[in-house]
N, C-alpha and C positions, 0 to 999 in steps of 0.2 A: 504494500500500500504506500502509495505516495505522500507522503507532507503536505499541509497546506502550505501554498508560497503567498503569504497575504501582501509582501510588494507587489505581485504582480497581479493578482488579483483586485487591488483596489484602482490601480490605472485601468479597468474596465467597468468599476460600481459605478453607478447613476444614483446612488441612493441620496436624497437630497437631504435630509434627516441626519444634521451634525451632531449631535448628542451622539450618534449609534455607535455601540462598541464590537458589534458585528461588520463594519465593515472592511472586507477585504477575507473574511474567514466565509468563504460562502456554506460552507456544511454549518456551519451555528445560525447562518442567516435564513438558509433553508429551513432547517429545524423549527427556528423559531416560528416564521412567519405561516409554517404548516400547521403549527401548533394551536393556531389563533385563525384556522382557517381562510387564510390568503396567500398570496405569494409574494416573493422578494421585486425589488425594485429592479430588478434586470430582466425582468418577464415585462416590464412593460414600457412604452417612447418615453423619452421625460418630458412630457408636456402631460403625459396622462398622471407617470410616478409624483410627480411633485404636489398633485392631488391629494399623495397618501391614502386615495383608496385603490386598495391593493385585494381587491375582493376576487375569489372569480368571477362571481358577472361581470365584473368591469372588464376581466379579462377576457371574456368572451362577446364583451361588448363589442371593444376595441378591435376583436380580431375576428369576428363572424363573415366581414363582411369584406376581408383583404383577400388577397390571389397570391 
């Protein structure tokens, strides 16, 4: 199993949410946001993440109706 590399993992987070001590650790970020029935900030454009509603309907909002 590989290590988390959270430098390089955070030069890809969109998570706009600066308080978060999850970012750049994607498996804690996953965890969490699964845990509370939504998904992480990288599942969705930042114009939607920065909403902070990180629901799945949003995500299926957002993405029903893309090619």
């Amino acid at each position: 199993m590989t290590e988390c590399n959270k430098d390089k993992n955070i030069k890809n987070c969109n998570c706009s949410y600066e308080p978060c001590s999850r970012k750049g650790v994607c498996c804690d970020c996953l965890q969490y946001h699964l845990s509370m029935n939504q998904l992480p900030a990288c599942c969705f454009p930042d114009d939607v993440e920065k909403t902070y509603d990180r629901s799945f309907a949003k995500f299926i909002e957002v993405y029903q109706n893309r090619s």
